[in-house]
SEZA-777177 format. One record per residue (C-alpha): residue in three letters; x, y, z; residue number from 1. Coordinates in steps of 0.02 Angstrom, whole numbers, padded with zeros to 5 digits, m for minus. Each point is the difference from the previous one (the first is absolute). Layout:
<tidrens>
TIDREN  rodren       x       y       z  nulum
TIDREN     ALA       X       Y       Z    NUM
...
</tidrens>
This chain:
<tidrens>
TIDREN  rodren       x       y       z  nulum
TIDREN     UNK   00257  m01320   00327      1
TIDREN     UNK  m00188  m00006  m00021      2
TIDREN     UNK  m00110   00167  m00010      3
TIDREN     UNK  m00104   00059   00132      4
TIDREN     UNK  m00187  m00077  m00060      5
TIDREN     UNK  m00058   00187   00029      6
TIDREN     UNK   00145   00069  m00107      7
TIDREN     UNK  m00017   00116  m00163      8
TIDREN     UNK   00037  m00086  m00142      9
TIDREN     UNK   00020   00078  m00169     10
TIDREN     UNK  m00028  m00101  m00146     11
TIDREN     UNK   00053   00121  m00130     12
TIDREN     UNK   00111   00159   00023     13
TIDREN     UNK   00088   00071  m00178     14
TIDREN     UNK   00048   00168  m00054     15
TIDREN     UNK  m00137   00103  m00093     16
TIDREN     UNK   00056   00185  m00051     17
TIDREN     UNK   00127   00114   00020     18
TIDREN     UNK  m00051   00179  m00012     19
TIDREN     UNK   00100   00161  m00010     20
TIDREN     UNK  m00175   00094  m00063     21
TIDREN     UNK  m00164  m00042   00071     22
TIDREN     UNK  m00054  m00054  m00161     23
TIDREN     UNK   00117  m00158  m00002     24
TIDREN     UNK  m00111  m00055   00147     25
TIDREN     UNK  m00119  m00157  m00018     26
TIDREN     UNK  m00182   00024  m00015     27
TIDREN     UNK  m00055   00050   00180     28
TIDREN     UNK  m00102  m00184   00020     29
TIDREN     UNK   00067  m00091   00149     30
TIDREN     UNK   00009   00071   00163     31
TIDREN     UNK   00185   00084   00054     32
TIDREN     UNK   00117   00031   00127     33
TIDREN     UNK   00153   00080  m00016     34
TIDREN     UNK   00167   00025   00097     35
TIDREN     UNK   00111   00147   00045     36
TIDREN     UNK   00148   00019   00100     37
TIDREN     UNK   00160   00083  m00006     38
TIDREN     UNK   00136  m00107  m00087     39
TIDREN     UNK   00079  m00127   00059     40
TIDREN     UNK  m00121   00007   00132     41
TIDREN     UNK  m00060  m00201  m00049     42
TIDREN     UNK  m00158   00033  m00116     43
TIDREN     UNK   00039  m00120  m00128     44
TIDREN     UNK   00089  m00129   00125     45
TIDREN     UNK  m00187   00021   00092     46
TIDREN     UNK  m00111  m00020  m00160     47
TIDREN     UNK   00110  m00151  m00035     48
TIDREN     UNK  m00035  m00079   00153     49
TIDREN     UNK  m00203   00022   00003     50
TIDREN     UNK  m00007  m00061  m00184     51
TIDREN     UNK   00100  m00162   00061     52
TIDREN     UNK   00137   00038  m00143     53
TIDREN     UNK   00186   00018   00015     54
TIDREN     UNK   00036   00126  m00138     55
TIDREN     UNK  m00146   00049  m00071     56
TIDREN     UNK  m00002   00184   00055     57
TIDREN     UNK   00185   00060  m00046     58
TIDREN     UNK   00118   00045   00161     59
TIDREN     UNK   00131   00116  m00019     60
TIDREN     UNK   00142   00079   00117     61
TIDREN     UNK  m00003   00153  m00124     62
TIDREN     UNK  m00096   00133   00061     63
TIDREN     UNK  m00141   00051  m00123     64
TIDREN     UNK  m00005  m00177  m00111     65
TIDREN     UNK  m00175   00013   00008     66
TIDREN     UNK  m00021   00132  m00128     67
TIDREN     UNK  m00194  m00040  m00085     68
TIDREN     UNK  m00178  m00051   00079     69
TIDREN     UNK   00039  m00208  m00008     70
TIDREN     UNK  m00159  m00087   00019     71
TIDREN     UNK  m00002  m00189   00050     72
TIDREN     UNK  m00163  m00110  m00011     73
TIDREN     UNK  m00033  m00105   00114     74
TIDREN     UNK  m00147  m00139   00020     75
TIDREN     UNK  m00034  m00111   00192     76
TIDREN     UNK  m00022  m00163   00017     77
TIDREN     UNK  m00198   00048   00044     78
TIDREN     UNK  m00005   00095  m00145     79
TIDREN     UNK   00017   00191   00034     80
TIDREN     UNK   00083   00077  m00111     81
TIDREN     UNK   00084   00176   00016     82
TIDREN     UNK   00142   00118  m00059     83
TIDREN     UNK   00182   00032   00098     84
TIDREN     UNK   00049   00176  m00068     85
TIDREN     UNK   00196   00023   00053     86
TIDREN     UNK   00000   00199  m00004     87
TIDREN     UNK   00178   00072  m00034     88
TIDREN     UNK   00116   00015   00164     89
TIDREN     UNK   00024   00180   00086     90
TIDREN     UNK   00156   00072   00102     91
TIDREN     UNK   00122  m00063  m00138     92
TIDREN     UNK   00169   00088   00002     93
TIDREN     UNK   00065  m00062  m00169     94
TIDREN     UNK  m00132   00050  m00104     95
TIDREN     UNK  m00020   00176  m00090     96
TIDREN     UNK  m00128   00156   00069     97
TIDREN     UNK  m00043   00012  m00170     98
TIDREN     UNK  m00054  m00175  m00009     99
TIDREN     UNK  m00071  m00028   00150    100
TIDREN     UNK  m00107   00169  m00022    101
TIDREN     UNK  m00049  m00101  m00160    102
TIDREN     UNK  m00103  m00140   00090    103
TIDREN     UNK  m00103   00118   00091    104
TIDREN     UNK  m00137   00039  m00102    105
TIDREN     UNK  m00029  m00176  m00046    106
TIDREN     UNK   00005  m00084   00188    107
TIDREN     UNK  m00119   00159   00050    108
TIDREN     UNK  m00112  m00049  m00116    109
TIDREN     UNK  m00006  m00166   00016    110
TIDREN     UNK  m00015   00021   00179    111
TIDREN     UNK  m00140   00121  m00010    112
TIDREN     UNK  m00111  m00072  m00162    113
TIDREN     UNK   00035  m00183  m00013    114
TIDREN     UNK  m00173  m00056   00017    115
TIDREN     UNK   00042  m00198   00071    116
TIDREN     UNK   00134   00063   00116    117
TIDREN     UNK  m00062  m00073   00177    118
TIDREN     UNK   00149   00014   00122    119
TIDREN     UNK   00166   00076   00008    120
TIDREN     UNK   00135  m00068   00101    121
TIDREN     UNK   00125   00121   00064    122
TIDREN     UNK   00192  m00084   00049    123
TIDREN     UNK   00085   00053   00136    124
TIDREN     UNK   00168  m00075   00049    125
TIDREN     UNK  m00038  m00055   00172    126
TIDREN     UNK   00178   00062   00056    127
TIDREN     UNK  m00023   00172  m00075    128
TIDREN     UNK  m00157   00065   00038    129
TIDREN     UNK  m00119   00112  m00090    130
TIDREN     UNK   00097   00132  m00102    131
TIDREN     UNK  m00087   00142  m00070    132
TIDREN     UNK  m00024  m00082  m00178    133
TIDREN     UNK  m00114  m00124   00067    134
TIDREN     UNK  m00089   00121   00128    135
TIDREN     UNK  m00028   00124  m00196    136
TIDREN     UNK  m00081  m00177  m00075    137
TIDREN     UNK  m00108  m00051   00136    138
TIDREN     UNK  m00059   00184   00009    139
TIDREN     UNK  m00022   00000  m00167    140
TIDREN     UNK  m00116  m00165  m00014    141
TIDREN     UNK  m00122   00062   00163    142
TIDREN     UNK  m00061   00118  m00113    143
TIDREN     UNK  m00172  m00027  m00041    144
TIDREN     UNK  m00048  m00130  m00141    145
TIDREN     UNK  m00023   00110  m00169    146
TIDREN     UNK  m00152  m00009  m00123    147
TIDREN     UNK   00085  m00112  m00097    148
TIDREN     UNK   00048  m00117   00121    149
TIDREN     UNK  m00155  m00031   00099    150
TIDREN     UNK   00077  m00143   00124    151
TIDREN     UNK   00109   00049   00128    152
TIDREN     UNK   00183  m00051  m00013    153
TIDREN     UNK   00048  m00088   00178    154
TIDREN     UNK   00164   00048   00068    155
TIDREN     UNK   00101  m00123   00091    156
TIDREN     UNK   00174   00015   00035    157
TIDREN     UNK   00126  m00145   00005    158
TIDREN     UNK   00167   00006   00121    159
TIDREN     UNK   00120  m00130  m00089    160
TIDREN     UNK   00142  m00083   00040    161
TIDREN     UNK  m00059  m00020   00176    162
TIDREN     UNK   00117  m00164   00011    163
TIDREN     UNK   00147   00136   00006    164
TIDREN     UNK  m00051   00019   00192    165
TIDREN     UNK   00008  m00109   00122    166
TIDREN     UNK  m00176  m00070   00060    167
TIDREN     UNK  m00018   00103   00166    168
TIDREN     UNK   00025   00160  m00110    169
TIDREN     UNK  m00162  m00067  m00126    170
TIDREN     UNK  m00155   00089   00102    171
TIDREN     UNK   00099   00170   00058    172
TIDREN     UNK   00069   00047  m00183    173
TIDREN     UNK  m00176  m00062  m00070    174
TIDREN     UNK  m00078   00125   00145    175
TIDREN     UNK   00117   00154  m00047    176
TIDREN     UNK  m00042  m00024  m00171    177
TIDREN     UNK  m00183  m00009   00021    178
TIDREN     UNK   00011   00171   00091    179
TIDREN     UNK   00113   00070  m00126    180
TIDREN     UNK  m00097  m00030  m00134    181
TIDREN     UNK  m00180   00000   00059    182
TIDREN     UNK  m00039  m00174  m00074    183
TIDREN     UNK  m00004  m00161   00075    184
TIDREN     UNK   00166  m00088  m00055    185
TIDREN     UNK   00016  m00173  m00054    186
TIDREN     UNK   00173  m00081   00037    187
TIDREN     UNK   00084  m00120  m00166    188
TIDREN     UNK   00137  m00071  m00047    189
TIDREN     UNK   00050  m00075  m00160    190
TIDREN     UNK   00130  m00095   00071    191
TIDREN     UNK  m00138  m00110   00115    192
TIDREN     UNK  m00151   00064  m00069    193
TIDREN     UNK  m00057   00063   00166    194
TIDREN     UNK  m00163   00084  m00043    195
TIDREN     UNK  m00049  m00068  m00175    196
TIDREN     UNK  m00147  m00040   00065    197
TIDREN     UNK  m00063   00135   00086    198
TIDREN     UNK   00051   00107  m00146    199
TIDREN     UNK  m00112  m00123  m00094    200
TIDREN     UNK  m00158   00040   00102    201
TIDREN     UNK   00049   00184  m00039    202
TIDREN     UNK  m00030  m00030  m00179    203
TIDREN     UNK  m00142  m00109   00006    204
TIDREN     UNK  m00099   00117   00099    205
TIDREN     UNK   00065   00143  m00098    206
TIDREN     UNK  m00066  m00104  m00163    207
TIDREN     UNK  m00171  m00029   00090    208
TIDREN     UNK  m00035   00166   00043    209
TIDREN     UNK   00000  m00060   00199    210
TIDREN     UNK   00047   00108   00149    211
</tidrens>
């Protein structure tokens, strides 16, 4: 089947870094946005599916497989270029206090000092709502840019797997979790890649410093 004329397309998309430190991060030189999102809530299926790549971003059904800061470059077709920064998965069961305690100090800071970091996209399973780990994150990114990091980071949060529901069902769960969260929600899916594009004009903006 053809593309859509006015579709995305990446022309490059590979695997940069993997950091468990801040320090194993690239040079802060392109422009980033990063993911987060409970596990198994369909981050990496998602990141897959706006890069145009099958298995690019690793999927797992094992709670907690993303375990590091992965970051993915990724260059358009018209020549923006930014970074896709998988941040480690929340909510597992199967992985240690000790270890998830651990990652703290080194998604805070990236969070709160990387200087290129231009949007954050929050996942929410459109079927679950928004728990109290994603209300904690989206709390903690309203809080005011820092000195170091003089541009704003734009919040936007992401209900996937909204092909799980039947299409009637697409506007009302969207509308709940809207209120829940205080965020306008865009609806995905991996699976059909319902909202790629809008999540695209997310970034772009985000990138361009727009409104």
């Amino acid at each position: 089947m053809a593309k859509a004329s006015n579709e995305t397309r990446v022309a490059t998309a590979e695997f940069t870094a993997g950091a468990t430190a801040e320090s194993g991060l690239p040079p802060p030189a392109l422009a980033e946005v990063a993911f987060a999102g409970r596990s198994n809530v369909g981050k990496s299926s998602l990141m897959n599916s706006l890069l145009g790549r099958r298995n690019l971003v690793r999927t797992s059904n094992t709670p907690g497989c993303t375990r590091q800061i992965n970051v993915f470059s990724a260059r358009l077709a018209d020549g923006l270029a930014c970074h896709f920064v998988d941040l480690p998965g929340y909510g597992y069961a199967k992985v240690s206090k000790t270890e998830a305690r651990g990652w703290g100090p080194m998604l805070e800071g990236y969070l709160r000092s990387r200087t290129t970091l231009r949007a954050v996209f929050v996942l929410v399973d459109v079927r679950r709502g928004v728990l109290q780990e994603e209300r904690d994150l989206i709390d903690f990114l309203s809080r005011p840019p820092t000195v170091q990091r003089a541009v704003p980071t734009r919040i936007y949060v992401c209900a996937t797997k909204v092909d799980k529901l039947p299409v009637s069902q697409h506007k009302p769960a969207l509308a709940a979790l809207a209120r829940e969260a205080g965020f306008e929600v865009i609806g995905t899916s991996a699976e059909t890649h319902f909202g790629r594009e809008e999540v695209w004009t997310r970034i772009r903006k985000a990138i361009a410093g727009e409104a």
